[in-house]
C-alpha positions in Angstrom: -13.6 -1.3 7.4 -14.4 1.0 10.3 -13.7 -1.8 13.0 -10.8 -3.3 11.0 -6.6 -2.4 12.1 -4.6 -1.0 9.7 -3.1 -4.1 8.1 -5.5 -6.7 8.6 -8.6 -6.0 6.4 -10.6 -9.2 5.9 -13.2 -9.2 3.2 -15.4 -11.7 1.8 -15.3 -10.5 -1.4 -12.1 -9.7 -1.5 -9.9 -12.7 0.7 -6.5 -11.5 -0.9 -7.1 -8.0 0.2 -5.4 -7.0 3.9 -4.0 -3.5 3.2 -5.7 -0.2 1.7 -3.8 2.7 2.0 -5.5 6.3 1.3 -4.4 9.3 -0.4 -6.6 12.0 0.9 -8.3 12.1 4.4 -8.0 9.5 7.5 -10.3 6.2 7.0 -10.5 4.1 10.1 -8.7 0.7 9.1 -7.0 2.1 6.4 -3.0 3.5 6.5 -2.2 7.2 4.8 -0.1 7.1 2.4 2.0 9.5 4.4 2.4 6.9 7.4 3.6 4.6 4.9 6.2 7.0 3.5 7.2 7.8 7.0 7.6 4.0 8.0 10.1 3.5 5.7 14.3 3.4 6.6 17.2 4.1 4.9 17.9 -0.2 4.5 14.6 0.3 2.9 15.7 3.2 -0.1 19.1 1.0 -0.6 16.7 -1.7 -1.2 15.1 0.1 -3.6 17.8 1.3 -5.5 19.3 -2.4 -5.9 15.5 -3.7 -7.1 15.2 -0.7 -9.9 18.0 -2.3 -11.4 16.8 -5.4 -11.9 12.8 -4.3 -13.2 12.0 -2.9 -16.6 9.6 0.6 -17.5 7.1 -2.2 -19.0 7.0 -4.8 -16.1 3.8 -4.7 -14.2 4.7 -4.1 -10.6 1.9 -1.4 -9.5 -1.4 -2.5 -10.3 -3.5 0.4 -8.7 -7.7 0.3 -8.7 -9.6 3.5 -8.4 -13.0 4.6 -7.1 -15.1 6.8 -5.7 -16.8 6.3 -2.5 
């Protein structure tokens, strides 16, 4: 991860894996959430707001894994 860009991960154990995005701190080859945020346009909200009216409460869009390093 330390040598990887932002974007382009590449795991062996993980092949579908190219993003990680952090919470807390800056981890080389890895975006902050707050870049992400940041990155985003106002195209980008109205293109939210038109897909939230089309998912459900129950539909599994987010499917987020946790650990400790």
């Amino acid at each position: 991860m330390d040598t990887a860009i932002p974007g382009s991960v590449k795991s062996a154990r993980l092949p579908d894996l190219h993003t990680v995005i952090v919470t807390d701190g800056q981890q080389l080859g890895m975006y902050h959430l707050e870049d992400v945020m940041q990155a985003g346009s106002s195209q980008h909200v109205q293109q939210l707001d038109e897909l939230q009216k089309k998912l459900s409460f129950d539909d599994p869009i987010n499917i987020q894994f946790t650990s400790v390093l």
